[in-house]
mmCIF file as Biopython writes it, N, C-alpha, C and O atoms, coordinates in Angstrom:
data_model
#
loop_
_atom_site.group_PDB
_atom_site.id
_atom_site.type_symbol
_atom_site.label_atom_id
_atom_site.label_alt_id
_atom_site.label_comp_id
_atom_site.label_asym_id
_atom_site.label_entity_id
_atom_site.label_seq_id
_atom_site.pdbx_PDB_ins_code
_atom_site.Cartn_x
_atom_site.Cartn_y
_atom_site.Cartn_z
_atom_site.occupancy
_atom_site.B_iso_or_equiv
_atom_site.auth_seq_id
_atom_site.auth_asym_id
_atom_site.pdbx_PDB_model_num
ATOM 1   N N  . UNK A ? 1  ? 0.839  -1.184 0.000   1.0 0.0 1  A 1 
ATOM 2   C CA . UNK A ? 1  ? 0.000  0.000  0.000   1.0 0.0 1  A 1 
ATOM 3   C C  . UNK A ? 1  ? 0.881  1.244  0.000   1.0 0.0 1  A 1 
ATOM 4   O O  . UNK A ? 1  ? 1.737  1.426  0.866   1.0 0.0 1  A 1 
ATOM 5   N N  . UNK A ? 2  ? 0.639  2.115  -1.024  1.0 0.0 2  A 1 
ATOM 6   C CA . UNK A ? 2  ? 0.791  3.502  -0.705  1.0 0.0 2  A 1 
ATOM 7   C C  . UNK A ? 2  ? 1.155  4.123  0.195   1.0 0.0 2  A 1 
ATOM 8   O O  . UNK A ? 2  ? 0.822  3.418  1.148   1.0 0.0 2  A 1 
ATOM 9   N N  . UNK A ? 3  ? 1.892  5.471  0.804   1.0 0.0 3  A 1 
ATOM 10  C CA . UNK A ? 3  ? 1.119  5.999  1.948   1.0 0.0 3  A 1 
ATOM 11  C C  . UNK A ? 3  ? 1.214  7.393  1.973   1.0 0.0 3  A 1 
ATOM 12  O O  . UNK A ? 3  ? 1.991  7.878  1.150   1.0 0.0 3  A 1 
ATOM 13  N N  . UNK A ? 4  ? 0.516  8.284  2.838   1.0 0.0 4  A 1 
ATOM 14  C CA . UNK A ? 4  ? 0.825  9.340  2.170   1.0 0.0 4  A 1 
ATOM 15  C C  . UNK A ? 4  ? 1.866  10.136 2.030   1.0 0.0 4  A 1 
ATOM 16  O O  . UNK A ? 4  ? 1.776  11.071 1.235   1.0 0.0 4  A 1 
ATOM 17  N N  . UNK A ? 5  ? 3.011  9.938  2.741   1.0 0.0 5  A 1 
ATOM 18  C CA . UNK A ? 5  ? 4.151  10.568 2.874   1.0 0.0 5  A 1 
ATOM 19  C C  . UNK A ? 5  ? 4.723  10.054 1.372   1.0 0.0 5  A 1 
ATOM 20  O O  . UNK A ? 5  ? 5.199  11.030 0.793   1.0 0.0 5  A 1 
ATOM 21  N N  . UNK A ? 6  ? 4.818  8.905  0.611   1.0 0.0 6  A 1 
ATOM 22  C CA . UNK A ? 6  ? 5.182  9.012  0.124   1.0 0.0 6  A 1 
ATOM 23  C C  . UNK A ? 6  ? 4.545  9.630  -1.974  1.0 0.0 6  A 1 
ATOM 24  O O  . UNK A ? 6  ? 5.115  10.003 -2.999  1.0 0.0 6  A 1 
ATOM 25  N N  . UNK A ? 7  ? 3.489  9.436  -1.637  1.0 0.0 7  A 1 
ATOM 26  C CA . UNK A ? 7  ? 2.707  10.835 -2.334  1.0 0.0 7  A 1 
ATOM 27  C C  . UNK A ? 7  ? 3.413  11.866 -2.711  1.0 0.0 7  A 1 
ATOM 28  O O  . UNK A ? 7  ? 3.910  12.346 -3.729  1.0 0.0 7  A 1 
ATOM 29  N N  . UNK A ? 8  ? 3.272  12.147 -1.137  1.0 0.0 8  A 1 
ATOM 30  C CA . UNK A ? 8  ? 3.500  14.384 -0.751  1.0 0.0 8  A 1 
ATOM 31  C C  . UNK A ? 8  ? 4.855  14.119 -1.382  1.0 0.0 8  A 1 
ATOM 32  O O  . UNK A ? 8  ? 5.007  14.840 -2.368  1.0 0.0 8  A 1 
ATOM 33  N N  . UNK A ? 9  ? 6.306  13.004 -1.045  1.0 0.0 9  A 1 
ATOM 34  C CA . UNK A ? 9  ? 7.539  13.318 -1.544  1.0 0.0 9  A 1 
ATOM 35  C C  . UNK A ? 9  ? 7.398  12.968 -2.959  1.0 0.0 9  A 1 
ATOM 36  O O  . UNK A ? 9  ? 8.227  13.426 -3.745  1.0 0.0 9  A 1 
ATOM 37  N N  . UNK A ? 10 ? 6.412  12.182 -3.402  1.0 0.0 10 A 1 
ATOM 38  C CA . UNK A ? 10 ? 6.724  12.007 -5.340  1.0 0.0 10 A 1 
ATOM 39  C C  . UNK A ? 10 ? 6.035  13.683 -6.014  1.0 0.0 10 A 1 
ATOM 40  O O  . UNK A ? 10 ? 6.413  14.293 -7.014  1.0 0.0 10 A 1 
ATOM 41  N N  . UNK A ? 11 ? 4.998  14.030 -5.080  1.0 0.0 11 A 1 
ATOM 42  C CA . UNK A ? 11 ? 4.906  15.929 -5.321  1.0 0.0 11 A 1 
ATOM 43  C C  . UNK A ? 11 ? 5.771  16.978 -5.349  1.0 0.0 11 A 1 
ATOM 44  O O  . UNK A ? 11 ? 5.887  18.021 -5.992  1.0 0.0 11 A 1 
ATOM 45  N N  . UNK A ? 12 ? 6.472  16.289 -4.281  1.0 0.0 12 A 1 
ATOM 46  C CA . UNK A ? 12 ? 7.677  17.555 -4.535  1.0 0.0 12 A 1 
ATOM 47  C C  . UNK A ? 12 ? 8.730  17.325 -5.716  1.0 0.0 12 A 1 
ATOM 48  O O  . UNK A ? 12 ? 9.288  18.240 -6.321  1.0 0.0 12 A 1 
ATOM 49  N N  . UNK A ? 13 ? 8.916  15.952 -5.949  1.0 0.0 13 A 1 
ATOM 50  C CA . UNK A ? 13 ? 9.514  16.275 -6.770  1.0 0.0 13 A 1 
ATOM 51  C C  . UNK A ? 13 ? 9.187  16.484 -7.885  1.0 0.0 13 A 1 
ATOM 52  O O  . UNK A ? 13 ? 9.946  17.028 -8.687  1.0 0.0 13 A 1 
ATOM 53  N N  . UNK A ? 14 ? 8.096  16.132 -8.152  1.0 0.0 14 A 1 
ATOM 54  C CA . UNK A ? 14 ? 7.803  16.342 -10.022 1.0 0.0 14 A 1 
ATOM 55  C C  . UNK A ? 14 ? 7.581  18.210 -10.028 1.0 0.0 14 A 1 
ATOM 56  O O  . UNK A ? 14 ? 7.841  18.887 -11.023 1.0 0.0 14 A 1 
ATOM 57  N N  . UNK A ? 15 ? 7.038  18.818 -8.654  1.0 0.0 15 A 1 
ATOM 58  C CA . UNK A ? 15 ? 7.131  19.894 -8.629  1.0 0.0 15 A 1 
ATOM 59  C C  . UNK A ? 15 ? 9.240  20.561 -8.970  1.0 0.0 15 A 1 
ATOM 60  O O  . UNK A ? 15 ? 9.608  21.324 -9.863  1.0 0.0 15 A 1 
ATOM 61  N N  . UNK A ? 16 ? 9.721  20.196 -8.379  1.0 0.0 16 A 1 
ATOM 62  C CA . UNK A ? 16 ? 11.107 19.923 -8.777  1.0 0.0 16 A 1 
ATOM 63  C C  . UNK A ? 16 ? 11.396 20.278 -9.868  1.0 0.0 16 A 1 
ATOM 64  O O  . UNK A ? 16 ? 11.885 21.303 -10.343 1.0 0.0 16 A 1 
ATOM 65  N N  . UNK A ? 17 ? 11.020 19.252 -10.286 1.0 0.0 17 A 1 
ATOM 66  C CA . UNK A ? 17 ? 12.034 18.594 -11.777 1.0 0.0 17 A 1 
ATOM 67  C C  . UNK A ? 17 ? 10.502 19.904 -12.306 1.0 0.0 17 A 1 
ATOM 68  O O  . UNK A ? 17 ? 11.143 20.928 -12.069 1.0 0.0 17 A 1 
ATOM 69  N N  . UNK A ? 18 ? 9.320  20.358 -12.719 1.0 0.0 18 A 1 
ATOM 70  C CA . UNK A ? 18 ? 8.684  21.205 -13.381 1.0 0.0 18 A 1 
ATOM 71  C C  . UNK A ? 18 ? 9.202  22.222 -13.159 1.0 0.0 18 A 1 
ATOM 72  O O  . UNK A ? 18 ? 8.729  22.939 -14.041 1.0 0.0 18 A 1 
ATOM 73  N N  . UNK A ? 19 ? 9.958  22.909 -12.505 1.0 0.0 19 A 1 
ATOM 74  C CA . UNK A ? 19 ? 10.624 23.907 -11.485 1.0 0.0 19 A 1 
ATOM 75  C C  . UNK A ? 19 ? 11.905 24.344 -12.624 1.0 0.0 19 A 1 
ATOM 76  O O  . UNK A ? 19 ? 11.940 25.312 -13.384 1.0 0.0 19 A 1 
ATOM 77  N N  . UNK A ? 20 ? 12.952 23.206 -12.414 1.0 0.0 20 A 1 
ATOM 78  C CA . UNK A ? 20 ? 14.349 23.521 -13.001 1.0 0.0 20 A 1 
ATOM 79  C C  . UNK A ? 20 ? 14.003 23.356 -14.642 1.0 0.0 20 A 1 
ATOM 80  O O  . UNK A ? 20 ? 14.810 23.721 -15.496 1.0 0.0 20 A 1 
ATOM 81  N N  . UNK A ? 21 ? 12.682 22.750 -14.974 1.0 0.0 21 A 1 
ATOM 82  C CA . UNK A ? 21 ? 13.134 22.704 -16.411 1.0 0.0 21 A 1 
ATOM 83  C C  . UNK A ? 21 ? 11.973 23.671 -16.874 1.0 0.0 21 A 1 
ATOM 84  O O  . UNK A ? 21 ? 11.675 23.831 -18.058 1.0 0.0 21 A 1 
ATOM 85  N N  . UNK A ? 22 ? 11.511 24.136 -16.089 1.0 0.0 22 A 1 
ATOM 86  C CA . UNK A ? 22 ? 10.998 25.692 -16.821 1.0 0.0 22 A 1 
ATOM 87  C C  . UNK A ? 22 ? 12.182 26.763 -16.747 1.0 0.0 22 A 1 
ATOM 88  O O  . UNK A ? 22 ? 12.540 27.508 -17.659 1.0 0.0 22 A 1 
ATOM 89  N N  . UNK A ? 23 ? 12.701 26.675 -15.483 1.0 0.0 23 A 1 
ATOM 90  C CA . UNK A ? 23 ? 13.998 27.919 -15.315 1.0 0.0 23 A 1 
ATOM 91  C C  . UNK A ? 23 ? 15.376 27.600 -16.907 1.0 0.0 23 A 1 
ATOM 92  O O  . UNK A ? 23 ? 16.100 28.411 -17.486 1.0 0.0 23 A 1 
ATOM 93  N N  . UNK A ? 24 ? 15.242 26.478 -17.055 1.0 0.0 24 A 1 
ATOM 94  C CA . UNK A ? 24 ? 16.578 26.225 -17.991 1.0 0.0 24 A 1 
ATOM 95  C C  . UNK A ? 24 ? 15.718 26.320 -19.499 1.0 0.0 24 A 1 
ATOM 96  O O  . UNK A ? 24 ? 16.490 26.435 -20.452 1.0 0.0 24 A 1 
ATOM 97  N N  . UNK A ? 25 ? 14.264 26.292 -19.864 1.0 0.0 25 A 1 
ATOM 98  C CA . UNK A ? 25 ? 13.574 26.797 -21.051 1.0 0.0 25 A 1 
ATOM 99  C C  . UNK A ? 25 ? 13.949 28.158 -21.229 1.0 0.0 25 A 1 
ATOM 100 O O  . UNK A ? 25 ? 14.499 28.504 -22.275 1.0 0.0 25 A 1 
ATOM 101 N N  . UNK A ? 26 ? 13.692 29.023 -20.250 1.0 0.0 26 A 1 
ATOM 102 C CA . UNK A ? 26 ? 13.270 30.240 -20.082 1.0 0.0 26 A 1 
ATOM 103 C C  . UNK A ? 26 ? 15.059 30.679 -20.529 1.0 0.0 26 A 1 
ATOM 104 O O  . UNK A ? 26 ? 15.381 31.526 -21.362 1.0 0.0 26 A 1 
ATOM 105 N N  . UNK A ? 27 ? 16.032 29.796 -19.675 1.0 0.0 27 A 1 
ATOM 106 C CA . UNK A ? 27 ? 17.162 30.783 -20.022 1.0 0.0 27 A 1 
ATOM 107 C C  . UNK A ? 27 ? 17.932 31.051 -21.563 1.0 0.0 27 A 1 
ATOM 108 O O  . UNK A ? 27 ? 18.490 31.909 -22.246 1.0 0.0 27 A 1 
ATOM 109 N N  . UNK A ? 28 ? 17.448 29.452 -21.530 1.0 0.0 28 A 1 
ATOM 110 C CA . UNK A ? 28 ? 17.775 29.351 -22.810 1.0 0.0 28 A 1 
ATOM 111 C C  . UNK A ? 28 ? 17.145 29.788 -23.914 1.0 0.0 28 A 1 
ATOM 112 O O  . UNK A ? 28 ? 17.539 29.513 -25.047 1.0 0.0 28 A 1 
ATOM 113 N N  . UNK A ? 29 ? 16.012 30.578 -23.634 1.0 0.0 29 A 1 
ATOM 114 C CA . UNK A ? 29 ? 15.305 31.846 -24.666 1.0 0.0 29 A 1 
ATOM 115 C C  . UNK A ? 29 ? 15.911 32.858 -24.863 1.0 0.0 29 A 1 
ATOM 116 O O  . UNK A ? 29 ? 16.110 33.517 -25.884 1.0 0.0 29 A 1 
ATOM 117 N N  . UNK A ? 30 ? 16.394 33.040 -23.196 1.0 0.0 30 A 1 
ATOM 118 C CA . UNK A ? 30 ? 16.888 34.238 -22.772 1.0 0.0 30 A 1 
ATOM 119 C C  . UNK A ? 30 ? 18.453 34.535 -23.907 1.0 0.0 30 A 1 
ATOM 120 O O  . UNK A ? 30 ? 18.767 35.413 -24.710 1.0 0.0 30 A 1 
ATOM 121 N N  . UNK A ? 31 ? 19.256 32.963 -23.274 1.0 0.0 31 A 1 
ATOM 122 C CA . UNK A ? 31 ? 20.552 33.231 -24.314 1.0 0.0 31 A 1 
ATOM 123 C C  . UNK A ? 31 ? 20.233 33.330 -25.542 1.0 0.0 31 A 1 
ATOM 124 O O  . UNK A ? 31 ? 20.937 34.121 -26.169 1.0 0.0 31 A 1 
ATOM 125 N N  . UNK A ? 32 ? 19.320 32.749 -26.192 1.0 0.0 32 A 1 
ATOM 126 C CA . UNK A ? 32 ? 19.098 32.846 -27.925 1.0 0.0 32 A 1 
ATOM 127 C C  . UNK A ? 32 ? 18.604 34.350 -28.120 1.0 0.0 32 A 1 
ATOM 128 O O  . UNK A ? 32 ? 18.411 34.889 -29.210 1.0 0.0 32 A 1 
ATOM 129 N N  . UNK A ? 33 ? 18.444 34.895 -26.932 1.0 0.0 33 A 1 
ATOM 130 C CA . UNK A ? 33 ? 17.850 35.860 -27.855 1.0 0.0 33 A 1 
ATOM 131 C C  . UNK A ? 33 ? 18.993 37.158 -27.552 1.0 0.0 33 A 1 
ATOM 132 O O  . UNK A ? 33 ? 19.082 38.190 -28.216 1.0 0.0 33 A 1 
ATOM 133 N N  . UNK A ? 34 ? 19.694 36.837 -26.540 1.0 0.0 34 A 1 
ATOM 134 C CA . UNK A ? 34 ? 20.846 37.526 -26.358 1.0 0.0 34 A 1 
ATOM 135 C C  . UNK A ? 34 ? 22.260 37.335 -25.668 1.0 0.0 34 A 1 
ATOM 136 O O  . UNK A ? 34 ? 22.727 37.577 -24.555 1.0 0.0 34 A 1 
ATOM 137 N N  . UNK A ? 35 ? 22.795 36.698 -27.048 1.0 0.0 35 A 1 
ATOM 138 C CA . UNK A ? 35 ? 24.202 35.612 -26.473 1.0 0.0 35 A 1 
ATOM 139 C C  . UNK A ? 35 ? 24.992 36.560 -25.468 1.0 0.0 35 A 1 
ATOM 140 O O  . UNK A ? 35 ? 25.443 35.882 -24.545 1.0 0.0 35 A 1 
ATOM 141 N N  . UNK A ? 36 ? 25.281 37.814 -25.358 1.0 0.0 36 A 1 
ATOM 142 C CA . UNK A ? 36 ? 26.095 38.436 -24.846 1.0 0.0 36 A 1 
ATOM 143 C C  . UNK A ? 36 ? 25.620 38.927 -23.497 1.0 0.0 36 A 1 
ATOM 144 O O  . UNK A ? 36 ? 26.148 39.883 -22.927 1.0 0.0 36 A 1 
ATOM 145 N N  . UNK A ? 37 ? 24.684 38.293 -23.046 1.0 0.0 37 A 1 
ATOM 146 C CA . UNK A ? 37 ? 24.045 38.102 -21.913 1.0 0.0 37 A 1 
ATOM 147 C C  . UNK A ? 37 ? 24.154 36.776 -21.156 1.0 0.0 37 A 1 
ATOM 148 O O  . UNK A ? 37 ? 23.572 36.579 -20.089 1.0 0.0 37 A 1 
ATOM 149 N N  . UNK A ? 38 ? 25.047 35.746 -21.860 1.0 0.0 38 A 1 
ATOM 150 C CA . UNK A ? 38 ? 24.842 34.431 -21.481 1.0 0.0 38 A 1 
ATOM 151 C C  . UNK A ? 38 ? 25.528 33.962 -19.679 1.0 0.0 38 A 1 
ATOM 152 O O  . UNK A ? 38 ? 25.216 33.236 -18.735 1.0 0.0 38 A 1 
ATOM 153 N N  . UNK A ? 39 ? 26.488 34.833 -20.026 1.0 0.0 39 A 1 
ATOM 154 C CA . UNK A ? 39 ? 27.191 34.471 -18.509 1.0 0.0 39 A 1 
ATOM 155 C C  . UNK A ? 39 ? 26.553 34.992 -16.867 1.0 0.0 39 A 1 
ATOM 156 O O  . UNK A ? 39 ? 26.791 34.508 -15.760 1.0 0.0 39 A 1 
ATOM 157 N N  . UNK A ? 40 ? 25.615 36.233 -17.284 1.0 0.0 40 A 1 
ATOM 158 C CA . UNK A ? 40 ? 24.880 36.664 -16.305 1.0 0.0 40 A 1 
ATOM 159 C C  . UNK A ? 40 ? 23.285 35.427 -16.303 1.0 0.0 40 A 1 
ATOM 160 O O  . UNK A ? 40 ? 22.786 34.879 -15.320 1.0 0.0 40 A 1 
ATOM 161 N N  . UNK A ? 41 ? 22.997 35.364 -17.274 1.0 0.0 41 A 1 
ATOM 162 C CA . UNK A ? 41 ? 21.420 34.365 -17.706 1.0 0.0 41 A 1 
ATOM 163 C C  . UNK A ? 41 ? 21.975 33.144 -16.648 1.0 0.0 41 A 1 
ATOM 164 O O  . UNK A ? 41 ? 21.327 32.638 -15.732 1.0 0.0 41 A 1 
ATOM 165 N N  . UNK A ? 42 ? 23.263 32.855 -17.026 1.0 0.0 42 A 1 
ATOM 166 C CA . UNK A ? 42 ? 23.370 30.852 -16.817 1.0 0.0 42 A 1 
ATOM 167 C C  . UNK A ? 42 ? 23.603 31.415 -15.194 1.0 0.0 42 A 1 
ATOM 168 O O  . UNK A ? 42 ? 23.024 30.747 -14.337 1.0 0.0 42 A 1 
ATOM 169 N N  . UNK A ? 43 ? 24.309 32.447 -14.780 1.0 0.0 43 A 1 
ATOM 170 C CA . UNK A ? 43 ? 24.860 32.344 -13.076 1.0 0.0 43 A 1 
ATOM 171 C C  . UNK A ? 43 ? 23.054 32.870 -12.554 1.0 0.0 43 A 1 
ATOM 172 O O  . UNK A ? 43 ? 22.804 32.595 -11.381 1.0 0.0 43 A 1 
ATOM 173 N N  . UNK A ? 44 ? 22.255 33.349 -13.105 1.0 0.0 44 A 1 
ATOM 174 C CA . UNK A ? 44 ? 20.877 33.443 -12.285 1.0 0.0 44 A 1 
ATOM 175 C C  . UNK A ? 44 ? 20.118 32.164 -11.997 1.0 0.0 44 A 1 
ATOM 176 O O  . UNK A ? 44 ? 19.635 31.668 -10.980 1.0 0.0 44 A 1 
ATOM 177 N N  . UNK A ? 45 ? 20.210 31.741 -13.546 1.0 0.0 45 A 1 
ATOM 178 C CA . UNK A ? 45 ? 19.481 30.236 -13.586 1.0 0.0 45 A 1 
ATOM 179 C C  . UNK A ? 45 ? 20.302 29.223 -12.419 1.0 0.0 45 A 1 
ATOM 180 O O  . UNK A ? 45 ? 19.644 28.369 -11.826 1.0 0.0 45 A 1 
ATOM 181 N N  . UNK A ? 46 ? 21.677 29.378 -12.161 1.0 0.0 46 A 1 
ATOM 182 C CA . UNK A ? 46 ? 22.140 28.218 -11.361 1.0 0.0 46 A 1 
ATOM 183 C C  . UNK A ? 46 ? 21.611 28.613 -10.467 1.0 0.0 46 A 1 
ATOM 184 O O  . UNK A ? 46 ? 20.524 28.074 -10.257 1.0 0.0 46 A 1 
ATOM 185 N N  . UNK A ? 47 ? 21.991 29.584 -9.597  1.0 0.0 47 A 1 
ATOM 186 C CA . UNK A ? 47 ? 21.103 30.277 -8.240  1.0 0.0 47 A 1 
ATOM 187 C C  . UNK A ? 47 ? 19.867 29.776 -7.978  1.0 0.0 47 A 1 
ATOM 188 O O  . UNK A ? 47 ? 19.535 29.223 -6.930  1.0 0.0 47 A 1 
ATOM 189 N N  . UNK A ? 48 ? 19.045 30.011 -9.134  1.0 0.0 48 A 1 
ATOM 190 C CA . UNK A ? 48 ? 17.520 29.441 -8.862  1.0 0.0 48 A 1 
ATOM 191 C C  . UNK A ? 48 ? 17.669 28.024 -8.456  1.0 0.0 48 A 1 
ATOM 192 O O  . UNK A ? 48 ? 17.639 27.689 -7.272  1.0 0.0 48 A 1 
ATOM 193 N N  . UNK A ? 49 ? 17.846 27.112 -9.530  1.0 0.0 49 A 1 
ATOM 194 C CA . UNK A ? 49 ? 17.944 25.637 -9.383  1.0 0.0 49 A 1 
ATOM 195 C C  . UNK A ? 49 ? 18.415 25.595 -7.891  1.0 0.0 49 A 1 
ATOM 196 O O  . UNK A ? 49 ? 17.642 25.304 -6.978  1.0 0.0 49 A 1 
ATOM 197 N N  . UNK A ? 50 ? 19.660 25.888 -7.714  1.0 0.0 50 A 1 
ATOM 198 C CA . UNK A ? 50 ? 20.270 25.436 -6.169  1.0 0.0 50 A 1 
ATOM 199 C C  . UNK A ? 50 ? 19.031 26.069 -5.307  1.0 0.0 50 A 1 
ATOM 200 O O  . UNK A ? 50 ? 18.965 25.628 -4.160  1.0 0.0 50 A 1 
ATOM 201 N N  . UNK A ? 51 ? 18.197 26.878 -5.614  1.0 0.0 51 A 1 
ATOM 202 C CA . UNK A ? 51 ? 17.536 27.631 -4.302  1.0 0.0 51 A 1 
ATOM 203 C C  . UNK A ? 51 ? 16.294 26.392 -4.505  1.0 0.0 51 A 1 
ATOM 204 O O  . UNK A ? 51 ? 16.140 25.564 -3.607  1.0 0.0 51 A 1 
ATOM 205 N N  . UNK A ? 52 ? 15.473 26.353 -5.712  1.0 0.0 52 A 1 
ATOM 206 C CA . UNK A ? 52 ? 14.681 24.815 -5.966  1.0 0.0 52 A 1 
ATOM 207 C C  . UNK A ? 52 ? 15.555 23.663 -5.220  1.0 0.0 52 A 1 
ATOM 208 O O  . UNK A ? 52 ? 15.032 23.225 -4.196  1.0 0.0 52 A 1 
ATOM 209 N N  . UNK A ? 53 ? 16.099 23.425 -5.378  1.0 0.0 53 A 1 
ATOM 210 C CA . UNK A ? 53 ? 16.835 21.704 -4.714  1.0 0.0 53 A 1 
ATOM 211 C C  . UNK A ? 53 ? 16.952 21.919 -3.352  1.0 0.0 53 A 1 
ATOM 212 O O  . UNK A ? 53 ? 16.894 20.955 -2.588  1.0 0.0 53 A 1 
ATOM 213 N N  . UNK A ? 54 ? 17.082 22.846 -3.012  1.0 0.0 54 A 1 
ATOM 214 C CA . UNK A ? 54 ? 17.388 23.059 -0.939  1.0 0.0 54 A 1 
ATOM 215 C C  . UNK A ? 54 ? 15.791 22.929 -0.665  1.0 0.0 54 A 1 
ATOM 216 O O  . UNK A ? 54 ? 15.542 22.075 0.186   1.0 0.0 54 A 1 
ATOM 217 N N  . UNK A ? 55 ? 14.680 23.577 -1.193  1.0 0.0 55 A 1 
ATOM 218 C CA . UNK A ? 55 ? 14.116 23.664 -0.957  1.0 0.0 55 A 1 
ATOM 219 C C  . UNK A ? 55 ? 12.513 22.328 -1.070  1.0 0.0 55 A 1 
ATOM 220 O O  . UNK A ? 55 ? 11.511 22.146 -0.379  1.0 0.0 55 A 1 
ATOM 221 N N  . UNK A ? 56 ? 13.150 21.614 -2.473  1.0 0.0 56 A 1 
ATOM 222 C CA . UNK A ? 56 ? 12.785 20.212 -2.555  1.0 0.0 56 A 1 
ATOM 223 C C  . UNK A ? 56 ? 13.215 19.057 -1.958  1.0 0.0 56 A 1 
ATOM 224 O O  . UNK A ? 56 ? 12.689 17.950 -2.075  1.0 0.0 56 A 1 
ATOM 225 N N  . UNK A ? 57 ? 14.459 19.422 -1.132  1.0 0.0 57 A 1 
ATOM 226 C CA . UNK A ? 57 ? 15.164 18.550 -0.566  1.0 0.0 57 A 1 
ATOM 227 C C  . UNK A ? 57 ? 14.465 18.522 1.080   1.0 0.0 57 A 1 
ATOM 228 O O  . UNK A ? 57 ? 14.574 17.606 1.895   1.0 0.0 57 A 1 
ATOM 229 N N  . UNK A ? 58 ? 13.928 19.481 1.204   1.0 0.0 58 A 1 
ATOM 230 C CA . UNK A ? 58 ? 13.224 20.151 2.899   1.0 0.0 58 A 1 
ATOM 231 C C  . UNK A ? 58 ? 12.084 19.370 2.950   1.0 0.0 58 A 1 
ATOM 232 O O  . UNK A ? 58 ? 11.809 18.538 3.814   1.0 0.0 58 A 1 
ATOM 233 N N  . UNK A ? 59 ? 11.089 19.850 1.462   1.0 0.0 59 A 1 
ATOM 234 C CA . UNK A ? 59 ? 9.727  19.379 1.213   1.0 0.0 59 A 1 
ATOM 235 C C  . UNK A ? 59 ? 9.923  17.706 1.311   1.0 0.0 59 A 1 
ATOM 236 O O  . UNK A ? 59 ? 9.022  17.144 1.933   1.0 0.0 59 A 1 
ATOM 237 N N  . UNK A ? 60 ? 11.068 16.782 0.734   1.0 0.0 60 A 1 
ATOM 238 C CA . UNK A ? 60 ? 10.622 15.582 0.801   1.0 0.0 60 A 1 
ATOM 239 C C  . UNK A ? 60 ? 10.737 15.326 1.711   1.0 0.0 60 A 1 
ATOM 240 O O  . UNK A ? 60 ? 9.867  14.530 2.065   1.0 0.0 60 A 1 
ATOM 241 N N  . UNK A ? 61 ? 11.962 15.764 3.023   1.0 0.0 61 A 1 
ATOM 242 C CA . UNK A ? 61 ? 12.121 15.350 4.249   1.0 0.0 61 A 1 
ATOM 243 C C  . UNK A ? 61 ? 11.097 15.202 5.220   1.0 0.0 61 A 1 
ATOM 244 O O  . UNK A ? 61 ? 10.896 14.227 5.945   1.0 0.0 61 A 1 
ATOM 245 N N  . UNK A ? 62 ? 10.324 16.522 5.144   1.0 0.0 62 A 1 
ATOM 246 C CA . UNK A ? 62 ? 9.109  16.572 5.880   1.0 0.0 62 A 1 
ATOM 247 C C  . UNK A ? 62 ? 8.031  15.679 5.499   1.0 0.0 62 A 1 
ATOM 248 O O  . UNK A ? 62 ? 7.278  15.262 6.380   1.0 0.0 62 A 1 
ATOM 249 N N  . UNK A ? 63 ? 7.840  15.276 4.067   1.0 0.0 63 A 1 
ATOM 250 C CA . UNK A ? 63 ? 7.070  14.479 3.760   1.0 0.0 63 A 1 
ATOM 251 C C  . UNK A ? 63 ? 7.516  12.762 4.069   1.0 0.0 63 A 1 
ATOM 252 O O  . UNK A ? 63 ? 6.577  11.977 3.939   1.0 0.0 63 A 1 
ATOM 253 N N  . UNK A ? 64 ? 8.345  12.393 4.310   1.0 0.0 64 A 1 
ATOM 254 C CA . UNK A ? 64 ? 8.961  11.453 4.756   1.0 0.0 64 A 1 
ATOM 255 C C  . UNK A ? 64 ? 9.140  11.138 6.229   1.0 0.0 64 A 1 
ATOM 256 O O  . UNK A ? 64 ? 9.053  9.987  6.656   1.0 0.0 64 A 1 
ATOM 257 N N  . UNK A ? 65 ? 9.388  12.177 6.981   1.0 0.0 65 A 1 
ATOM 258 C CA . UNK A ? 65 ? 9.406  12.095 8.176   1.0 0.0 65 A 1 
ATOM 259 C C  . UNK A ? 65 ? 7.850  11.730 8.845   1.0 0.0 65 A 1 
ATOM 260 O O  . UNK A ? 65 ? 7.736  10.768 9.606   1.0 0.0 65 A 1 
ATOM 261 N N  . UNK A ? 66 ? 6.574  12.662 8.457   1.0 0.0 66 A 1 
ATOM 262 C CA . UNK A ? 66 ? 5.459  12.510 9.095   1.0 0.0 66 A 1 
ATOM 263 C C  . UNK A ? 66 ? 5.003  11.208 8.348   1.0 0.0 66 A 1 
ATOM 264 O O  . UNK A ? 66 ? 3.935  10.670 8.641   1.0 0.0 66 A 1 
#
């Protein structure tokens, strides 16, 4: 059987993974549409992701723990 903790943690992550691969669509619009912007675009996008993963990493814990 199921249970719900492990639900809430398969939520966080598909929230996750929907998370980093909208941020890496978006940048990569961003660079096509202005290469000479690329090194500021890619160091925002990493920031985000790492701030998503600390924060998906919290959500499954808690969902795992209760």
């Amino acid at each position: 059987m199921i249970s719900l903790s492990s639900i809430g943690a398969a939520l966080v992550v598909l929230g996750c993974a929907y998370g980093i691969g909208t941020i890496g669509k978006h940048a990569m619009d961003g660079i096509a549409r202005q290469p000479e912007a690329s090194n500021k675009i890619q160091t925002a996008m990493i920031i985000a992701c790492a701030l998503i993963e600390g924060v998906s990493l919290f959500g499954v814990v808690v969902a795992l723990i209760k």
